[in-house]
VEXGU-782254 format. One line per 3 residues: number of its first residue (from 1); their letters; for each residue x, y, z of N, C-alpha, C. Coordinates in Angstrom, 3 decimals, padded with zeros to 6 digits. Layout:
<nodes>
NUM	A	X,Y,Z,X,Y,Z,X,Y,Z | ...
</nodes>
This chain:
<nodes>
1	XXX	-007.531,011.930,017.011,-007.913,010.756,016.256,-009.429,010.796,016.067 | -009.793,009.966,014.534,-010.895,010.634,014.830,-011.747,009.464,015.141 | -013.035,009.403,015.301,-014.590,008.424,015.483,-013.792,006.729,014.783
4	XXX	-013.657,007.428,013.135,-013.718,006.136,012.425,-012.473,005.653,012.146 | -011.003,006.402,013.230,-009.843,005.593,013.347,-009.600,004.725,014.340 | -010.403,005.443,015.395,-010.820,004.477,016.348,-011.374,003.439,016.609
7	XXX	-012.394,003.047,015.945,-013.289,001.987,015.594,-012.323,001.519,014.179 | -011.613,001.558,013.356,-010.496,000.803,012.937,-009.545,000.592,014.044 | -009.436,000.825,014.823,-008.186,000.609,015.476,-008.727,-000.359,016.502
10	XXX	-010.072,000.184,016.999,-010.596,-001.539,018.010,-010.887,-002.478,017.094 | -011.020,-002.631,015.891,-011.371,-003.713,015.231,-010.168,-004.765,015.004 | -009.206,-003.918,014.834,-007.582,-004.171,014.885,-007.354,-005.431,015.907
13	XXX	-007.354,-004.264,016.984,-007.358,-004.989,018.669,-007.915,-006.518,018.716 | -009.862,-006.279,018.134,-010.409,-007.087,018.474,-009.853,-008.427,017.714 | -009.230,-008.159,016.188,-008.604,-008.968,015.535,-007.233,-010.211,016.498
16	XXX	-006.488,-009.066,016.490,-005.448,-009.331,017.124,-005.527,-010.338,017.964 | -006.690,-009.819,019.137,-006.735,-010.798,019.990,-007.612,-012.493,019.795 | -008.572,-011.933,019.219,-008.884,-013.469,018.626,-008.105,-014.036,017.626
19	XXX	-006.669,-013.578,016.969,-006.100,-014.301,016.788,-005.170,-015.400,017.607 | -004.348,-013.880,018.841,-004.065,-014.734,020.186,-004.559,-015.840,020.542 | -006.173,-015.768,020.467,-006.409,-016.662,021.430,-006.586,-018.143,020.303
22	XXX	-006.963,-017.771,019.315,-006.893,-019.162,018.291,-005.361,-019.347,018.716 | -004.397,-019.101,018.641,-003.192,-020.022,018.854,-002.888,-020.975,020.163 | -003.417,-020.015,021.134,-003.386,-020.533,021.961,-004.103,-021.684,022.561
25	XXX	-005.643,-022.007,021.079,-006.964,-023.065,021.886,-006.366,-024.246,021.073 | -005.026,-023.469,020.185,-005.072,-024.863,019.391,-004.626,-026.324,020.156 | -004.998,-027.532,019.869,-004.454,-028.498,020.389,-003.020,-028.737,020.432
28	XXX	-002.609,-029.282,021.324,-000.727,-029.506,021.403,-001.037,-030.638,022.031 | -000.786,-031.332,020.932,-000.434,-033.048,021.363,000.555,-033.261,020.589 | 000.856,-034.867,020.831,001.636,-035.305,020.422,002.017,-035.514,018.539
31	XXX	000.327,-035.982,018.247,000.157,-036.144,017.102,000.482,-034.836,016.172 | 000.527,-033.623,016.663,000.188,-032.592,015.968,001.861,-032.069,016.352 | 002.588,-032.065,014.130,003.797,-031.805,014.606,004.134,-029.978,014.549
34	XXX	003.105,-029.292,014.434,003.596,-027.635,014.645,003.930,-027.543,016.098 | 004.462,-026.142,016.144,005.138,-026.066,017.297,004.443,-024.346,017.754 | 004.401,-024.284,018.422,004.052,-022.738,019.387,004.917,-022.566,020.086
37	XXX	005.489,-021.088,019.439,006.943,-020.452,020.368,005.939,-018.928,021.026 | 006.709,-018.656,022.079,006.480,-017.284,022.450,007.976,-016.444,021.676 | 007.982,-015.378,021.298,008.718,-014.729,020.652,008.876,-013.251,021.435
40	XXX	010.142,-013.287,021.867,010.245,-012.161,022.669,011.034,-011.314,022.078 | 010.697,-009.898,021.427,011.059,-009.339,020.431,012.526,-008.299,021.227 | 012.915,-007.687,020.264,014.321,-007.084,021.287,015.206,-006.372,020.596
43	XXX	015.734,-006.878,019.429,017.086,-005.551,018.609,016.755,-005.276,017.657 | 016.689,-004.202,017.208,016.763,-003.571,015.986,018.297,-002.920,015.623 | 018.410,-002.893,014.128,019.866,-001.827,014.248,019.637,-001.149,012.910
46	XXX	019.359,-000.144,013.245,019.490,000.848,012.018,020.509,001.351,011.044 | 020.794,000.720,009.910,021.739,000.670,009.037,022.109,002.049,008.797 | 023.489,002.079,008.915,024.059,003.062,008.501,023.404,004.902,009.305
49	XXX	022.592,004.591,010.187,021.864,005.740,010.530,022.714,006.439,011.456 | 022.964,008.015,011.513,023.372,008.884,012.332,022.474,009.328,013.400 | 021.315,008.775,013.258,020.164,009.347,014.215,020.547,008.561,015.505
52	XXX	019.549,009.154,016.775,019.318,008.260,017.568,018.237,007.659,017.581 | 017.646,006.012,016.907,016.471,005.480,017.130,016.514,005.247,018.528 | 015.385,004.487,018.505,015.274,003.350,019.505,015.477,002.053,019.456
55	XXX	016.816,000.987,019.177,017.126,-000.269,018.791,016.260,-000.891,019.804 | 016.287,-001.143,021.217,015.478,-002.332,022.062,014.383,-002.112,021.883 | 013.966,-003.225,020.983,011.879,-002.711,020.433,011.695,-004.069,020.967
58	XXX	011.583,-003.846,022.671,011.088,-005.153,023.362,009.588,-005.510,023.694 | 009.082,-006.572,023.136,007.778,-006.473,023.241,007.477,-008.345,023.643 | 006.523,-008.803,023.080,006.515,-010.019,023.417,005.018,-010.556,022.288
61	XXX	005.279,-011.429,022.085,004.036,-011.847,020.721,004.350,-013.834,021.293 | 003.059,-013.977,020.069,003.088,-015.876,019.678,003.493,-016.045,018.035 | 004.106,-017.249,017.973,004.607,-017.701,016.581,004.063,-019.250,016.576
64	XXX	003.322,-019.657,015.478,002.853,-021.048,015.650,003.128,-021.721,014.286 | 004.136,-022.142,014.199,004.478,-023.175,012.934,003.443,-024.200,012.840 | 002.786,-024.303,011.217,001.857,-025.156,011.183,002.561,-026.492,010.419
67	XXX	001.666,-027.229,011.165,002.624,-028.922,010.243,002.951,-028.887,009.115 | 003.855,-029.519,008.251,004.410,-029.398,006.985,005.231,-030.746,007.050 | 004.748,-031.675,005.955,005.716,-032.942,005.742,006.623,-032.562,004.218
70	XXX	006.650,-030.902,004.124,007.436,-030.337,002.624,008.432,-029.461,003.234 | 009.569,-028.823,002.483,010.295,-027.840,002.722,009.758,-026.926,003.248 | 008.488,-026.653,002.796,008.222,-025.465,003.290,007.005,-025.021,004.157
73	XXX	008.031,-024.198,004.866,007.191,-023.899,006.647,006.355,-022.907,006.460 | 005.233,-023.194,007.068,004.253,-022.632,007.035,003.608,-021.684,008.850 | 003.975,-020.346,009.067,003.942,-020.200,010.453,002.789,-018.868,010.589
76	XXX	001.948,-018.971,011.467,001.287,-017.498,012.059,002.107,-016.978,013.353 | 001.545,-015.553,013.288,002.519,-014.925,014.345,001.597,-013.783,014.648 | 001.469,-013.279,015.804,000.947,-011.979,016.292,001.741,-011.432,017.392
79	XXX	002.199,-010.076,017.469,002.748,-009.835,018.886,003.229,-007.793,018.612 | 003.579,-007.518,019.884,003.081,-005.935,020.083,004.726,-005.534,020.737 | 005.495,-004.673,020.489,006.274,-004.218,020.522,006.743,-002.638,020.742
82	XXX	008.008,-001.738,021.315,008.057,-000.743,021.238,009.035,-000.645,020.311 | 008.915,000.291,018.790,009.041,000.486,017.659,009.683,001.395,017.680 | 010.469,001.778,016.754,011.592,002.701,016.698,011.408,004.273,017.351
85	XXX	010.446,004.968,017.404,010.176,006.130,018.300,009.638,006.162,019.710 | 010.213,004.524,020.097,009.326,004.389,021.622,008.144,004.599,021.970 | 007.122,004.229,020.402,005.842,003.878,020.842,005.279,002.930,020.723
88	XXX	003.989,001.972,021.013,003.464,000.400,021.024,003.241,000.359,019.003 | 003.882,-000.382,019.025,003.109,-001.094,017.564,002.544,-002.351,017.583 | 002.083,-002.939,016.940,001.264,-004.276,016.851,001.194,-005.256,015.377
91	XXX	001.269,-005.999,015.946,001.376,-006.893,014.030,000.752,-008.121,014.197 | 000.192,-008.813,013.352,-000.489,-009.730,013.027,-000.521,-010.648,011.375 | 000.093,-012.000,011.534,000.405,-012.058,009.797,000.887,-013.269,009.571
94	XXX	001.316,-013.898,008.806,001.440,-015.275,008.503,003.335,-015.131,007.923 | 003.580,-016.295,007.547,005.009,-016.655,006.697,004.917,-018.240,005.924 | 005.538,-017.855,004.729,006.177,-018.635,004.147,007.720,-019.064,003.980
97	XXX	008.459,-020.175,004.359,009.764,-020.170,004.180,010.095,-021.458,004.129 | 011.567,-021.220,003.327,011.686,-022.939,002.450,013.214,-023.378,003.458 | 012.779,-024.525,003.719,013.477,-024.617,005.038,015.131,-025.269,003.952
100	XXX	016.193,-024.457,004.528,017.221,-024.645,003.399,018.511,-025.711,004.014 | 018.217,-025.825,005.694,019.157,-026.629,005.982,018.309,-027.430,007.201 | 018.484,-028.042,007.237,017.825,-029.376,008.525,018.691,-030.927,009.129
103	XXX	018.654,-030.686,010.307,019.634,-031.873,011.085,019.184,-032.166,012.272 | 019.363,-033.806,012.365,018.832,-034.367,013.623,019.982,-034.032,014.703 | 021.122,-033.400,014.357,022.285,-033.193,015.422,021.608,-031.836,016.071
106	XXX	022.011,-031.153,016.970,022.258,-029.736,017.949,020.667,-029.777,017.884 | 019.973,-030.992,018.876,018.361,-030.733,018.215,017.501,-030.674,017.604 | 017.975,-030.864,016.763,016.807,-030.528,015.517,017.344,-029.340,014.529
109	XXX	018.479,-028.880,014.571,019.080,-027.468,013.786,018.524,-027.074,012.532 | 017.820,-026.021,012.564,017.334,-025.991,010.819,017.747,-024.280,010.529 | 017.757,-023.772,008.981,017.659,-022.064,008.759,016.720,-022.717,008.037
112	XXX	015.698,-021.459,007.753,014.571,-021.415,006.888,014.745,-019.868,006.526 | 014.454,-019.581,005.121,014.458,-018.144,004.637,013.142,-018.067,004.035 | 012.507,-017.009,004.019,010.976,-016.836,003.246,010.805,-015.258,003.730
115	XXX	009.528,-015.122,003.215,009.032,-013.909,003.818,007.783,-014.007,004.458 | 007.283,-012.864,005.143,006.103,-012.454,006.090,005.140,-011.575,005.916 | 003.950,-011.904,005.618,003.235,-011.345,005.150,002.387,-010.283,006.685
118	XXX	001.856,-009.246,006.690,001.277,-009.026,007.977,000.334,-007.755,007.620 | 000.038,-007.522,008.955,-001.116,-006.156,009.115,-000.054,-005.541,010.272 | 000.176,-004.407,010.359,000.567,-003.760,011.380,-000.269,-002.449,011.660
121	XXX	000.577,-002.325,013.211,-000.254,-000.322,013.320,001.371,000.149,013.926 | 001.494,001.768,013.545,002.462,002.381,014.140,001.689,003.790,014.372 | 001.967,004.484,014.962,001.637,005.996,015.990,001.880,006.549,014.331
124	XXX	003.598,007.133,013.654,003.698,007.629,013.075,003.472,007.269,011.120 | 002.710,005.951,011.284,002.330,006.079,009.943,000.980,005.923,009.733 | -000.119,006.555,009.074,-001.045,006.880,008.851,-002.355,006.462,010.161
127	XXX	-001.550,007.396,010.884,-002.238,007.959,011.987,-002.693,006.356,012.839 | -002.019,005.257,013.101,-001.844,004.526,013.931,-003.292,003.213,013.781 | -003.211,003.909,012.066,-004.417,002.626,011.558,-003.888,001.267,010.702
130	XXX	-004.435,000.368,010.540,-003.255,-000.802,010.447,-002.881,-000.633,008.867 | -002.247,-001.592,008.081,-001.295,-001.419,006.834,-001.143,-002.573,006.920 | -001.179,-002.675,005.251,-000.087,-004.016,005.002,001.171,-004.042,005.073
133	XXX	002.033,-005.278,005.176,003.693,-005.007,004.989,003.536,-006.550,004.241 | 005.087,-006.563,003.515,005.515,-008.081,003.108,006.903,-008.024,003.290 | 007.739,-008.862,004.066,009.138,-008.603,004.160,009.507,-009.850,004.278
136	XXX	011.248,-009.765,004.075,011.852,-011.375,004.092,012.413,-011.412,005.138 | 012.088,-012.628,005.493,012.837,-013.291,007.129,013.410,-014.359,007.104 | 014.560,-014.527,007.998,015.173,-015.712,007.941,015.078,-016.298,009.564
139	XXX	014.795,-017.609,009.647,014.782,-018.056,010.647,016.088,-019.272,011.233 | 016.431,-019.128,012.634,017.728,-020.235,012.738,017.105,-020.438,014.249 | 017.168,-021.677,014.105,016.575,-022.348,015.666,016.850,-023.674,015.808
142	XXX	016.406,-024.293,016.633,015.917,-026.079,017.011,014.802,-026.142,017.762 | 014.773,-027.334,017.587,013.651,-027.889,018.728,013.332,-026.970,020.082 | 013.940,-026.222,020.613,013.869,-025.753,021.293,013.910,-024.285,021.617
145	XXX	014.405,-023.384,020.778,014.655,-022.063,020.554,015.117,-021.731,019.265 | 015.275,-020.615,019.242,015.712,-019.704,017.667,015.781,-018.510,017.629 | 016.008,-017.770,016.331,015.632,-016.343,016.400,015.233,-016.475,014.822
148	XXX	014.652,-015.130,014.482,014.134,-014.658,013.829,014.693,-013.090,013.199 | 015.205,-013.362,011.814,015.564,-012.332,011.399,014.977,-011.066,010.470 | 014.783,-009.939,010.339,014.140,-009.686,009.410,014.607,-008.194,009.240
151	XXX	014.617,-008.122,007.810,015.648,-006.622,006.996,014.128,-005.810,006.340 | 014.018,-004.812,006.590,013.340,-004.086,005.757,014.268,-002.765,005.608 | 014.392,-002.618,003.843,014.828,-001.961,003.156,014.583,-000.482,003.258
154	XXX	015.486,000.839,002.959,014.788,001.814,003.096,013.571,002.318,002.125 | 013.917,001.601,001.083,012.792,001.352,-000.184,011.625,000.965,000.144 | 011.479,000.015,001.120,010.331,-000.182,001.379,009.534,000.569,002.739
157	XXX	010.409,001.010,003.145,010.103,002.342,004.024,009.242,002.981,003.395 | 009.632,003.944,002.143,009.104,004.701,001.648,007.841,004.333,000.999 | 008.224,003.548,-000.304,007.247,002.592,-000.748,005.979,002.214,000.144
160	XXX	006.522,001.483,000.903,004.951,000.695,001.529,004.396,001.960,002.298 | 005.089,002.599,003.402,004.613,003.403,004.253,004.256,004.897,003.739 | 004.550,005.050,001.948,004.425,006.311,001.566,004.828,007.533,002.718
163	XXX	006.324,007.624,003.019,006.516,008.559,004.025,008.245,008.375,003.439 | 008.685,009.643,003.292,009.552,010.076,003.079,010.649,010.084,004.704 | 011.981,009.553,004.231,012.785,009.026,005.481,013.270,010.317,006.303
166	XXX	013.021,010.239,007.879,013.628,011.341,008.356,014.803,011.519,008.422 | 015.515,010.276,008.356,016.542,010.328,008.052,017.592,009.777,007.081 | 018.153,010.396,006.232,018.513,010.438,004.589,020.035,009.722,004.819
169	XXX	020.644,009.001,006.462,021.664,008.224,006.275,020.969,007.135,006.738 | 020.100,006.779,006.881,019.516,005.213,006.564,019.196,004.388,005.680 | 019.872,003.192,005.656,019.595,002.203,004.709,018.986,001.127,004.406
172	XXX	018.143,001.043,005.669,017.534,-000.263,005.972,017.617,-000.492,007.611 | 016.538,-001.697,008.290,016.275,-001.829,009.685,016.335,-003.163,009.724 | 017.395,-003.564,010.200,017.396,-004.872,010.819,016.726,-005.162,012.276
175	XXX	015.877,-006.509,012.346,015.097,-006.353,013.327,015.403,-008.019,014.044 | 015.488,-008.390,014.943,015.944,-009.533,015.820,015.269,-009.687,016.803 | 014.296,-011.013,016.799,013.882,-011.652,018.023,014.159,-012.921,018.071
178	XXX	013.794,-012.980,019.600,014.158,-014.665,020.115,013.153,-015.543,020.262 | 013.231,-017.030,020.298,011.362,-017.171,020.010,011.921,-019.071,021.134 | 010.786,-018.958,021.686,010.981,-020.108,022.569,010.476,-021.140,022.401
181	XXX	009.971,-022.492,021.991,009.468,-023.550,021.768,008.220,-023.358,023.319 | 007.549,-023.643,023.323,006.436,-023.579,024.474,005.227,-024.791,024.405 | 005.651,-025.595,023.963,004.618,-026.807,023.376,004.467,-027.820,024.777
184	XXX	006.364,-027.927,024.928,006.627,-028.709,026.329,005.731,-028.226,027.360 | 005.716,-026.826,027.767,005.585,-026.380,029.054,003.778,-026.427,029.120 | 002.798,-026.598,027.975,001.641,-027.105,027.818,001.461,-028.130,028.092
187	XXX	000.003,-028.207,028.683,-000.397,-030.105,029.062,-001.043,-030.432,027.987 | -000.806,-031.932,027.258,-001.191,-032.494,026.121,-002.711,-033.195,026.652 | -003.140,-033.409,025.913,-004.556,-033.850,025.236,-004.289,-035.391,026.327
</nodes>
């Protein structure tokens, strides 16, 4: 690696983490209706693939829904994971999603679908310096927990990551985490 991937890659870091820590200085009171989940990342399933990936891409990140009195949810997210060849990746990035069902029953029950905008780094795409991505996610939770869904296409494999697929029976990567409400377990203002 060389001088000036490195110094992209701590700048990355240094990003990353002062984003961490903005989520974490934000206030959690009462008044303030976003919510801060920890998101503990975990299945992947590789469509249609004959290979052996690596599906458990267990890692652990923050997700912070920002207030919204509209359909549509507005959330940041940062968090670091092991990625389909069992090495660390990292992401950092925002979402938009239009919340399509909502109920005061089972908690608070809502799906929201949108997409995610982000910066990532991976080992095997351009040498482990960050990238844009944009992908669609669907979210299903309550007040209290959820998960988080998200499909990237083999099209956009190629496309975004300009890298030709190693493997030619894949069709796409479904990716699944769980995300925890953590607002409670904070002391309020």
């Amino acid at each position: 690696m060389s001088l000036a991937s490195d110094r992209c890659m701590t700048r990355y870091k240094l990003l990353l983490v002062a984003l961490l820590a903005s989520l974490l200085a934000l206030p959690v009171s009462s008044a303030m209706a976003g919510g801060l989940s920890a998101v503990i990342n975990g299945k992947s399933n590789h469509v249609d693939s004959r290979y052996e990936w690596n599906e458990d891409n267990y890692g652990f990140g923050l997700e912070y829904a920002l207030t919204s009195r509209s359909r549509w949810q507005k959330v940041v997210m940062a968090n670091g994971f092991r990625d389909s060849n069992q090495e660390m990746s990292y992401m950092a990035g925002a979402g938009l999603h239009r919340r399509l069902l909502e109920t005061d029953r089972f908690a608070g029950f809502y799906i929201d679908a949108g997409v995610n905008a982000f910066v990532m780094t991976r080992k095997d795409v351009n040498g482990n310096r960050p990238f844009p991505g944009l992908l669609p996610s669907v979210s299903i939770g309550n007040r209290h927990a959820g998960f988080n869904i998200t499909y990237l296409p083999k099209k956009a494999i190629e496309d975004f990551m300009d890298v030709r697929m190693q493997d030619p029976t894949l069709s796409g990567i479904l990716f699944l985490q769980f995300k925890v409400n953590v607002d409670r377990l904070l002391p309020n203002d």
